[in-house]
Residue frames as a rotation matrix with the C-alpha (Angstrom) as fourth column:
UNK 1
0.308 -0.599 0.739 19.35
0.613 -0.469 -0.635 61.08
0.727 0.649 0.223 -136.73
UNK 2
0.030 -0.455 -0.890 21.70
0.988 -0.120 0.095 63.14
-0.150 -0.882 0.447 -134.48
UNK 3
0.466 0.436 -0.770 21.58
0.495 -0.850 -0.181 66.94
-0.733 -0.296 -0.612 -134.22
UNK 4
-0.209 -0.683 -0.700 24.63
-0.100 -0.697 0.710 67.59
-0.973 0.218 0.077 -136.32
UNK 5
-0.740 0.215 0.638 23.34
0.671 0.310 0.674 65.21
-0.053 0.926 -0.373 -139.56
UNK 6
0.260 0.965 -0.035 20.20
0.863 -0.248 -0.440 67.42
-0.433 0.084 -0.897 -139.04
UNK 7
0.584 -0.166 -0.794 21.44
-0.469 -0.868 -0.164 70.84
-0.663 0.468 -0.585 -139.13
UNK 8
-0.756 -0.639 0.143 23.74
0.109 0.092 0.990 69.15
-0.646 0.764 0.000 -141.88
UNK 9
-0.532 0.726 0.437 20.63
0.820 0.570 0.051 68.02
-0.212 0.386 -0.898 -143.61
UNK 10
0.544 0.551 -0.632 18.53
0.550 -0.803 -0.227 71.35
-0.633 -0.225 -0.741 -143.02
UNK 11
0.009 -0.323 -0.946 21.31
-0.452 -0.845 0.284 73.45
-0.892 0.425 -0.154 -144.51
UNK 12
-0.716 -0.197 0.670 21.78
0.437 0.623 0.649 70.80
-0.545 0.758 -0.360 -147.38
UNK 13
-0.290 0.957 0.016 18.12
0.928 0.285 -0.240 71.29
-0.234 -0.055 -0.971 -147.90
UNK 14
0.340 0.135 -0.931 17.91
0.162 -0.983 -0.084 75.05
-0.926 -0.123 -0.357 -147.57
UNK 15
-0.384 -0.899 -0.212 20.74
-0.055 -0.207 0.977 75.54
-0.922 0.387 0.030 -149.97
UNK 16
-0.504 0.528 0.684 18.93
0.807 0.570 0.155 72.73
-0.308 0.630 -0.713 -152.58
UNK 17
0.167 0.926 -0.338 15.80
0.836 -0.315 -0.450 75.04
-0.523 -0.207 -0.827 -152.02
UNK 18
0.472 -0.172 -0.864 17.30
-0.059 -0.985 0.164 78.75
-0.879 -0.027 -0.475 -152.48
UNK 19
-0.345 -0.895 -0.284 19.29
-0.243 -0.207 0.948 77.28
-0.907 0.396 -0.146 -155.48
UNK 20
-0.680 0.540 0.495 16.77
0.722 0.376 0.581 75.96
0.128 0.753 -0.646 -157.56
UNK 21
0.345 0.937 0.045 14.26
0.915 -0.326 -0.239 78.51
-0.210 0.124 -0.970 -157.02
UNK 22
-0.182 -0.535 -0.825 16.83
0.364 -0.816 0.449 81.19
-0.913 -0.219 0.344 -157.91
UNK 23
-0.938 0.038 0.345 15.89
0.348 0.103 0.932 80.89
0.000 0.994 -0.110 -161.78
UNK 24
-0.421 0.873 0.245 12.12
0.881 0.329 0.341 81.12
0.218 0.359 -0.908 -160.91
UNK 25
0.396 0.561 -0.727 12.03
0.718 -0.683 -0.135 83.78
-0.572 -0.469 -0.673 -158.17
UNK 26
-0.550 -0.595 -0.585 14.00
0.266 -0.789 0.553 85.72
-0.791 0.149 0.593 -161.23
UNK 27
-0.707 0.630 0.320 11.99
0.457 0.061 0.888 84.74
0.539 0.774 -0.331 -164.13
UNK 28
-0.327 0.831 -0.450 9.02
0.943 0.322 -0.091 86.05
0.069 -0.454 -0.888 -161.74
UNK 29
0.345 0.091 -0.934 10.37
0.473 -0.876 0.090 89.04
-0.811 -0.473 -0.346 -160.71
UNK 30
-0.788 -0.193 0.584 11.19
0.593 0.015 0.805 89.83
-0.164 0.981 0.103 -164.76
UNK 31
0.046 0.922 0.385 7.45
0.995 -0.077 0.063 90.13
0.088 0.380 -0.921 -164.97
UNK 32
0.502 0.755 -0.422 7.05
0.865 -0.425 0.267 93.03
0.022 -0.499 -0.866 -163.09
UNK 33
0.640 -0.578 -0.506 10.43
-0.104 -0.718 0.688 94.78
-0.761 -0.387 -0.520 -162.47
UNK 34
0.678 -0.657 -0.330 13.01
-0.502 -0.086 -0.861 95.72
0.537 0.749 -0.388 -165.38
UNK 35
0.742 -0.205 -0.638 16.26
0.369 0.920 0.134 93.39
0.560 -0.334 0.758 -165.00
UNK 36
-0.319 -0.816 0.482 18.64
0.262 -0.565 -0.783 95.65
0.911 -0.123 0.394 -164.07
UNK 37
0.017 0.523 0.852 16.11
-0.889 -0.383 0.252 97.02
0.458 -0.762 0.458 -161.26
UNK 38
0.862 0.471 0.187 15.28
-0.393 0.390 0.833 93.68
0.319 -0.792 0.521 -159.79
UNK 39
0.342 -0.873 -0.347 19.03
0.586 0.487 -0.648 92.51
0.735 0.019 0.678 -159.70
UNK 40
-0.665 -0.696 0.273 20.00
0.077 -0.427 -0.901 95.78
0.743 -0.578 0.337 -157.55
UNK 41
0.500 0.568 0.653 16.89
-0.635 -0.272 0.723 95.41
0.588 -0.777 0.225 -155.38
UNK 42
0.818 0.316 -0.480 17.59
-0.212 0.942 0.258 92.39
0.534 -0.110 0.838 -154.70
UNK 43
0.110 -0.882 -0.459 21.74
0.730 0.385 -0.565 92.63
0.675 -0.273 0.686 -153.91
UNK 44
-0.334 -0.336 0.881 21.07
-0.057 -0.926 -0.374 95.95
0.941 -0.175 0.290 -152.41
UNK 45
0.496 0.746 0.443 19.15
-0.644 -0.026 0.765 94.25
0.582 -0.665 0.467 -149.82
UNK 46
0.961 -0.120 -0.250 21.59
0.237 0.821 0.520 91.83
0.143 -0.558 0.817 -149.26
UNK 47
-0.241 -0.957 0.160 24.39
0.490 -0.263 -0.831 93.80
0.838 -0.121 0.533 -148.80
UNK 48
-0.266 0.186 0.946 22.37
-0.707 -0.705 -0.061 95.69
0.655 -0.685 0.319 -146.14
UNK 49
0.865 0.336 0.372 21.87
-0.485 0.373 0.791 92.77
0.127 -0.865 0.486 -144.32
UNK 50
0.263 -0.934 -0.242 25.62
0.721 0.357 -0.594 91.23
0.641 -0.018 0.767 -144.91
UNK 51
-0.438 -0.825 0.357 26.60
0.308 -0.511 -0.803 94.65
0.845 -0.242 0.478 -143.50
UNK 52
0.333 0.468 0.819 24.37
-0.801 -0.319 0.507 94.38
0.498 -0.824 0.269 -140.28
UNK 53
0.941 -0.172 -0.292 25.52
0.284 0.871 0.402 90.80
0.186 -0.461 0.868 -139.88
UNK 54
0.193 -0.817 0.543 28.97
0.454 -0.416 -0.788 92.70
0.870 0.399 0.291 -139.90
UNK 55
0.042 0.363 0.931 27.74
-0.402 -0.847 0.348 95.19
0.915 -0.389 0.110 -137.86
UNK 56
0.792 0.560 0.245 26.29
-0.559 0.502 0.660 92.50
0.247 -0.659 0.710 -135.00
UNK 57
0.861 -0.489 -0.138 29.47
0.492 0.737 0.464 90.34
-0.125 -0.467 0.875 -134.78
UNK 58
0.723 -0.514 -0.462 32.05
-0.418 -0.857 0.300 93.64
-0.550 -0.024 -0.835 -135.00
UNK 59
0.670 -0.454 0.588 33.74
0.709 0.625 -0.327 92.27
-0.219 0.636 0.740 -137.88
UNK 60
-0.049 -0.748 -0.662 36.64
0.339 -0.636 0.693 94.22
-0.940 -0.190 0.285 -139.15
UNK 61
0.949 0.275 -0.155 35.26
-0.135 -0.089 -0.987 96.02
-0.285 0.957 -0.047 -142.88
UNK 62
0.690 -0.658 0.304 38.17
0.716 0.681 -0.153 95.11
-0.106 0.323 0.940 -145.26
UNK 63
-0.206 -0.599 -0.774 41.54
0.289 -0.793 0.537 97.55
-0.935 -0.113 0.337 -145.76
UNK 64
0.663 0.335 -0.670 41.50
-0.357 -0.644 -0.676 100.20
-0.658 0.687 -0.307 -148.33
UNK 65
-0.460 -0.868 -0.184 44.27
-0.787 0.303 0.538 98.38
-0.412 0.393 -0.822 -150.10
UNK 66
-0.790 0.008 0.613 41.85
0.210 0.943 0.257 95.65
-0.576 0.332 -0.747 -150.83
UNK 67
0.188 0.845 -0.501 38.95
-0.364 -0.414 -0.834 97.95
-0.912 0.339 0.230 -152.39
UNK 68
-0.377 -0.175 -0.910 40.31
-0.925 0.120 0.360 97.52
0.046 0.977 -0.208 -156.13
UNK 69
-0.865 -0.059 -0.499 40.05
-0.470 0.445 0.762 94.15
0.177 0.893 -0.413 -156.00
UNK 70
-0.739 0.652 -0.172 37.22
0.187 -0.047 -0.981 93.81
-0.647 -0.757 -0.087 -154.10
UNK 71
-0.226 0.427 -0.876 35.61
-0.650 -0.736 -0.191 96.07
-0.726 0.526 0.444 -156.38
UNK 72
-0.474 -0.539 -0.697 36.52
-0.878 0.234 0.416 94.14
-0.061 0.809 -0.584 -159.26
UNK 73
-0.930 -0.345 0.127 35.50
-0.365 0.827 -0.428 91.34
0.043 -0.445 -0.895 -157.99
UNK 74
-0.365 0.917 -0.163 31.75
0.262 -0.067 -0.963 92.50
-0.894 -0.394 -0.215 -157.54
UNK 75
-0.205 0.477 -0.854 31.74
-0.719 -0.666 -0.200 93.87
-0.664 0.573 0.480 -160.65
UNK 76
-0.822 -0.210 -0.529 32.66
-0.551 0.530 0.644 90.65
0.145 0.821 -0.552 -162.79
UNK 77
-0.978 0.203 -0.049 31.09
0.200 0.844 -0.497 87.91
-0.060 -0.496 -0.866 -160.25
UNK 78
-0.302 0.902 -0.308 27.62
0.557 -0.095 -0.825 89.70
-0.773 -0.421 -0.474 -159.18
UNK 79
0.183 0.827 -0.532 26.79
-0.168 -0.507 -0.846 92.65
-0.969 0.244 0.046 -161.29
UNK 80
-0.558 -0.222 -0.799 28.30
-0.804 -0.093 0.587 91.03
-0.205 0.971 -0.127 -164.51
UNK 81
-0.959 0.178 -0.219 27.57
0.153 0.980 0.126 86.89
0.237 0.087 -0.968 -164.11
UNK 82
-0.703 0.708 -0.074 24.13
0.566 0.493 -0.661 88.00
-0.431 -0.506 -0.747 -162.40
UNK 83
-0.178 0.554 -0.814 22.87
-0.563 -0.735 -0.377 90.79
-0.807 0.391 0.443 -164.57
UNK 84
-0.836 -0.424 -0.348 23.25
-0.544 0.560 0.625 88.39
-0.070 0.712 -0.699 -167.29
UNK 85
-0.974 0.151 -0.169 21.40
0.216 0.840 -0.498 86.02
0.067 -0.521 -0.851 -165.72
UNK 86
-0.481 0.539 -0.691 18.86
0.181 -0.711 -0.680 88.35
-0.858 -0.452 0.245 -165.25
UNK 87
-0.332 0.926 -0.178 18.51
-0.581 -0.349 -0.735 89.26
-0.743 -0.141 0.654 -168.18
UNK 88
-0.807 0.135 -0.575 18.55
-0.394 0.601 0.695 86.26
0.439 0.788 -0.432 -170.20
UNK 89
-0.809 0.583 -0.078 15.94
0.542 0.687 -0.484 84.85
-0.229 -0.433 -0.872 -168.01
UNK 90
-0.392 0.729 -0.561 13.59
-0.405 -0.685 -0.606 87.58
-0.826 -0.010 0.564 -169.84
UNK 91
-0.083 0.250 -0.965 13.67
-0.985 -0.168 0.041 85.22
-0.152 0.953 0.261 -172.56
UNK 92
-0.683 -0.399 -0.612 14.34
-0.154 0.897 -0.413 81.89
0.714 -0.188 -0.674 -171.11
UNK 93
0.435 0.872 0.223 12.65
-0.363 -0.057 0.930 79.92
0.824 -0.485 0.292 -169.68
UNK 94
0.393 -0.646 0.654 13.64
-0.908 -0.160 0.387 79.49
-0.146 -0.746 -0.650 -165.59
UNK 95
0.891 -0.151 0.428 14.19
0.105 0.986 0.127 75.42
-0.441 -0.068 0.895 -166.65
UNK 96
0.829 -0.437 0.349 16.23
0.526 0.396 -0.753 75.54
0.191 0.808 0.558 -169.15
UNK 97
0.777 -0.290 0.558 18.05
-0.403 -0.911 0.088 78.31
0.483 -0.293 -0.825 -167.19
UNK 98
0.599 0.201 0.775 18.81
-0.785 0.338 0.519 75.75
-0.158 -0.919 0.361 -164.82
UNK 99
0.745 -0.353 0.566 19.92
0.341 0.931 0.133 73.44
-0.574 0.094 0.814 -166.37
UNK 100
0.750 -0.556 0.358 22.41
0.037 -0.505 -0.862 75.50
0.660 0.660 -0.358 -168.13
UNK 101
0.320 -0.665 0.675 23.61
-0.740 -0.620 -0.259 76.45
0.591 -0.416 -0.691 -164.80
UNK 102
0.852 -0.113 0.512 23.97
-0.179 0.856 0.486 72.80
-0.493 -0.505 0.709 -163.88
UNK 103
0.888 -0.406 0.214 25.92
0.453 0.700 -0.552 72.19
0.074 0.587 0.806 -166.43
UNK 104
0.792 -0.604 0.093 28.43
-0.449 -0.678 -0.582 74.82
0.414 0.419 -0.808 -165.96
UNK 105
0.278 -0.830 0.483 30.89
-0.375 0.369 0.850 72.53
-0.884 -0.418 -0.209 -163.59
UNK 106
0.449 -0.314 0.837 31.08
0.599 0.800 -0.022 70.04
-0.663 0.511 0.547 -166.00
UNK 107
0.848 -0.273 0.455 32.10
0.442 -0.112 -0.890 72.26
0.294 0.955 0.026 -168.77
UNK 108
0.610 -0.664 0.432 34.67
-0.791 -0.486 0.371 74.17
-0.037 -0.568 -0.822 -166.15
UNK 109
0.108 -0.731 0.674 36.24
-0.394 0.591 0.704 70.59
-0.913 -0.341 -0.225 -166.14
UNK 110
0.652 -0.073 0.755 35.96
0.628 0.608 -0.485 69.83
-0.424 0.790 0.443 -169.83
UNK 111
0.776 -0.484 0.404 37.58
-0.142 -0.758 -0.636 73.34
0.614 0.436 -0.658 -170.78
UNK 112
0.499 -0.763 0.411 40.13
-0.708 -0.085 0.701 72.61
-0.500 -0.641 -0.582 -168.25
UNK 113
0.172 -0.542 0.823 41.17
0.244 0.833 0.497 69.20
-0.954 0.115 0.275 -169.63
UNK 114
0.719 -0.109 0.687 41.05
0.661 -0.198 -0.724 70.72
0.215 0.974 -0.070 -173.58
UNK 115
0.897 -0.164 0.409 43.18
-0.274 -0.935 0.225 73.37
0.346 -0.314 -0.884 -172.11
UNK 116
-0.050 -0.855 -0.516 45.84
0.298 0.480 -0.825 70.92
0.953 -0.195 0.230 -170.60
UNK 117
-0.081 -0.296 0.952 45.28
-0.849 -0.480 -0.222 72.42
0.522 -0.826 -0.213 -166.73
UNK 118
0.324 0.540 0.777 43.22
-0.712 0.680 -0.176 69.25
-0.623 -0.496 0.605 -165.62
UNK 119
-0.852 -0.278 -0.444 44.27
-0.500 0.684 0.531 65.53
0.156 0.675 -0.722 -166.49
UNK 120
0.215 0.946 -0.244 40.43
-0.920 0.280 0.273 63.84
0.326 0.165 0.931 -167.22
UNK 121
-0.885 -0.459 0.079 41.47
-0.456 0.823 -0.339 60.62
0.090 -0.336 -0.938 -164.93
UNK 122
-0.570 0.799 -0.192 38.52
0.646 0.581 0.495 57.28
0.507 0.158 -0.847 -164.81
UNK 123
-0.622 0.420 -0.661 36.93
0.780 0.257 -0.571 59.56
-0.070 -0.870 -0.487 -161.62
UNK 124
-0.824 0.065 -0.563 36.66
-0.081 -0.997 0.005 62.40
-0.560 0.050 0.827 -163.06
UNK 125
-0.843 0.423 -0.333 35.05
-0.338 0.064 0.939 60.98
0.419 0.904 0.089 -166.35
UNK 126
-0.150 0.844 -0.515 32.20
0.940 0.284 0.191 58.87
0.308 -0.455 -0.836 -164.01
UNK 127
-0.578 0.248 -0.778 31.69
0.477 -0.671 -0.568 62.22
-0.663 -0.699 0.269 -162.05
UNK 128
-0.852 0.108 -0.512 31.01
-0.437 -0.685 0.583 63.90
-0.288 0.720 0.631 -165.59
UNK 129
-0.810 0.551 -0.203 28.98
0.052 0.411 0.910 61.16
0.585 0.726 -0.361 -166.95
UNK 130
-0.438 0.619 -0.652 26.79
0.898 0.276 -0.342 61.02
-0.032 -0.736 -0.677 -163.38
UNK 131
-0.790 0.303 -0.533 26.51
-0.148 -0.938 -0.313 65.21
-0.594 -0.168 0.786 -163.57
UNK 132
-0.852 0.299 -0.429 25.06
-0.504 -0.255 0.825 64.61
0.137 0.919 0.369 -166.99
UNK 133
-0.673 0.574 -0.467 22.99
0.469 0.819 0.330 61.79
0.572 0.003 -0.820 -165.74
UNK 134
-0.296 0.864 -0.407 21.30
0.953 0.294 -0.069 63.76
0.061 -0.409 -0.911 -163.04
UNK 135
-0.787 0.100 -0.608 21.15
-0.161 -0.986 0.046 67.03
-0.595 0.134 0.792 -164.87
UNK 136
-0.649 0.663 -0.373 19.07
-0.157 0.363 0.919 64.91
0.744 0.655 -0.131 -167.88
């Protein structure tokens, strides 16, 4: 295997890793820490390292014209879609979590085609039927 399939591979891997254990290391940290609390440790830590990686490669922070939607943006994506997340996983269990959040393409592409945005063509429908296959 050549260097680049590795680091392809490695990040593939990583990714695999950090995404499946994202249900557990929440359900875990449930135990111990209200959801709301472990959700802003947790981004608050990674915004302080996003904004050293920033920091380290003198990035330009974004204009003040783009704060709103910025803003917005964080509020729906991270502290709405992941507080959720949070705290249903106080009652859920981190599988079934999972597999919820497997499924969400597929319904993004059924609600699209009931919707008229998306036309459900033969490739689409095998993609759907395979998601389902190796979500089951």
């Amino acid at each position: 295997m050549n260097p680049r399939d590795r680091l392809v591979a490695t990040g593939f891997a990583t990714a695999a890793l950090f995404a499946g254990g994202n249900a557990v290391a929440i359900r875990f940290s449930n135990r111990e820490l209200a959801p709301v609390w472990g959700a802003t440790v947790r981004f608050a830590l990674a915004a302080l390292i996003l904004l050293a990686v920033v920091a380290a490669l003198r990035l330009a922070l974004p204009a003040r014209s783009d704060l709103v939607g910025i803003g917005l943006y964080g509020v729906f994506q991270f502290a709405g879609g992941f507080g959720l997340t949070y705290f249903s996983l106080v009652e859920l269990h981190a599988g079934l979590g999972q597999t919820i959040l497997a499924l969400v393409p597929l319904a993004t592409l059924l609600l699209a085609v009931v919707q008229r945005q998306e036309r459900l063509e033969t490739s689409a429908l095998v993609g759907t039927v395979a998601g389902l296959a190796g979500v089951a």
